[in-house]
N, C-alpha and C positions, 0 to 999 in steps of 0.2 A: 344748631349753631346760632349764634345771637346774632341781630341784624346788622350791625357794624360791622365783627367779623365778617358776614358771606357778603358784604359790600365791599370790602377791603380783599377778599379773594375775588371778585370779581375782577376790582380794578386793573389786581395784578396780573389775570388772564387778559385785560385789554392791552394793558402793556407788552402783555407779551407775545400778541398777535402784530402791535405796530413794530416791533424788534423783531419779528418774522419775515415783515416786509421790506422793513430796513435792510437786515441781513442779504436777500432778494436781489435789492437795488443795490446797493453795495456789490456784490460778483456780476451783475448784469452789467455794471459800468465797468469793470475788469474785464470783460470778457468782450465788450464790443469793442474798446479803445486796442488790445492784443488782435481782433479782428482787423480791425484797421492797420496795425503796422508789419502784421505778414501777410495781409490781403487773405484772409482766407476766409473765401464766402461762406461756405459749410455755417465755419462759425455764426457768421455772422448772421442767416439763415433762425439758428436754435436763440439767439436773442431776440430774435422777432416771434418767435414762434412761440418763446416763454413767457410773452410778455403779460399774457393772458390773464400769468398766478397771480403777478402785479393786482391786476384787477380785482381779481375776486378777494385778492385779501383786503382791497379798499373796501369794498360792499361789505364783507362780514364785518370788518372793525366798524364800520358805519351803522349795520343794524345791531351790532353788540350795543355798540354806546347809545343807540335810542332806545334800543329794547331796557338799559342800567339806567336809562333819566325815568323813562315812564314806570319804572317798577319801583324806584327807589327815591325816586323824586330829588336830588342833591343840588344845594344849595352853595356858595360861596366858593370856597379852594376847590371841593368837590366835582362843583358845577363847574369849574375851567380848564380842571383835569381832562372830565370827559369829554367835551366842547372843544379842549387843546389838541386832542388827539385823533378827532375829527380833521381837523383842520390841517394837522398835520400830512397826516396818510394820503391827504390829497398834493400836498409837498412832493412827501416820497415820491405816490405815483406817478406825479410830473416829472420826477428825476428820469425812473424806470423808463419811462418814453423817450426822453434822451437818449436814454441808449440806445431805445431803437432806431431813432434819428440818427446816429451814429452807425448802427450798422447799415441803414440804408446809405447811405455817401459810403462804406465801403463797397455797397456793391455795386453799385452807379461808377464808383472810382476804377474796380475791376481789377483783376490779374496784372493787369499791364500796366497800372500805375506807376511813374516813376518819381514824381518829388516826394511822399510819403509827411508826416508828421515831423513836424519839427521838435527840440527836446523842448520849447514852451507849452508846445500842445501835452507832453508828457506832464511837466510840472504844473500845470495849472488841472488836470486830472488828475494826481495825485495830493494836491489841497483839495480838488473836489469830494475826492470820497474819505482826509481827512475832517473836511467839514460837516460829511452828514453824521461820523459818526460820532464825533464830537457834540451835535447839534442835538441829537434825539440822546446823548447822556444829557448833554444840559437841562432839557426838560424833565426827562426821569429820575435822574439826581436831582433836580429842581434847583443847579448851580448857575448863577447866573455870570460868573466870572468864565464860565463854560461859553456863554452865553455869548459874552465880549470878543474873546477870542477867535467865537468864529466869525464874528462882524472884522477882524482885522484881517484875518485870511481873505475875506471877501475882495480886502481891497488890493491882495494882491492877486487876487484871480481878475479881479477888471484889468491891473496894470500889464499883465501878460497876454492878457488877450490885446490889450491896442499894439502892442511889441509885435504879437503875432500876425495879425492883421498885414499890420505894415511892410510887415519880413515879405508876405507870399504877395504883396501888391510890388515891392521890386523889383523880387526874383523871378516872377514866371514867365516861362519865354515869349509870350506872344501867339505860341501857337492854339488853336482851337482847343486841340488835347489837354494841351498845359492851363488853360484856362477853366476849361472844366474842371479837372484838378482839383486848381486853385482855390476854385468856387464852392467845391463840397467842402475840400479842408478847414475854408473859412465859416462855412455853415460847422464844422465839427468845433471849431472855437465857439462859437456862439452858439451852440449845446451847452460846451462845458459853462459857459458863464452865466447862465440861464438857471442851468441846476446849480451851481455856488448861489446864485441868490434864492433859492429855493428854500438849499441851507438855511440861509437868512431868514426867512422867513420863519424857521421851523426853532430857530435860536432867540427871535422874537415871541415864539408862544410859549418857549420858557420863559422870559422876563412876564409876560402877562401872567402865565400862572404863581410865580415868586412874588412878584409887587401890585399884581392887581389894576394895571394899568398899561397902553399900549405903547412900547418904545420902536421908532424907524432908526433900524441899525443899518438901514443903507442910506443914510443920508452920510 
């Protein structure tokens, strides 16, 4: 096989160990957020406990793309390819911890919770996991209108979180209970908005690989 070819199959097995993890992270955040609003710890238990695979597929995407620089030495588009997807993976993997942050405040929150998730917490988690998957097409299409889009999702994932915020500092009752509550839910906000700018970031190493240059889409 000529050396471009088995460069070019490589790539596309690095790609598709980061669409592994993607994929991963993507049901992980499904699965903790449904944890959270029928409280059910079990679940929430097996998101922590998968988190694991997160990891080692950052490690292997990380010693693939060093083991593909030092064999193949790549230059220019190539070099930010592999470089981008480094950097990515470490995105996802932050995402994938979210969720574990998320199922821990369900289970701190417990059985007996009763204010629960609001539907901002819903819609700002369902831009979230449209944004990652949006984000890592951006990059692997190398579309930077992909790119855009998710930098404008972004801004409605901040605008919902200050809504939400706000909502659970009115309404909790005062009580110790309700305040704990409170306090996780608000920490599950600020999960979700945390992994949206991760997004961000992962929708930024598409523009650097397309233009060759760094753009701050959360400004």
């Amino acid at each position: 096989m000529p050396i471009r070819e088995k460069f070019e199959v490589d790539l596309k097995e690095l790609q598709r160990k980061l669409k592994e993890l993607g994929t991963f992270t993507h049901y992980s955040l499904i699965k903790s957020l449904k944890a959270l609003e029928t409280k059910d710890i079990n679940l929430a238990l097996e998101v922590m406990e998968e988190d694991t695979k997160a990891n080692i597929l950052e490690e292997e995407i990380n010693d693939f793309a060093i083991w593909l620089i030092a064999k193949q030495q790549p230059v220019s588009i190539d070099l930010r390819r592999i470089i981008g997807v480094i950097k990515i993976a470490t995105d996802v993997e932050r995402i994938a911890d979210f969720s574990v942050n998320i199922a821990k405040s369900t289970i701190r929150i417990g059985k007996e919770g009763k204010i629960g998730p609001v539907e901002s917490i819903r819609k700002m988690h369902q831009l979230t996991l449209e944004m990652l998957e949006l984000s890592l097409a951006a990059f692997i299409e190398e579309d930077v209108e992909k790119a855009k889009k998710v930098a404008s999702m972004d801004d409605q994932v901040d605008e919902l979180y200050g809504q939400t915020i706000l909502h659970y500092l009115e309404n909790h009752e005062g009580t110790p209970e309700s305040l704990s509550e409170t306090t996780q839910l608000s920490f599950v906000c600020r999960y979700l908005e945390r992994a949206a700018d991760h997004c961000t970031n992962i929708a930024e190493s598409a523009y650097y690989l397309v233009k060759g240059r760094r753009y701050d889409l959360n400004s």
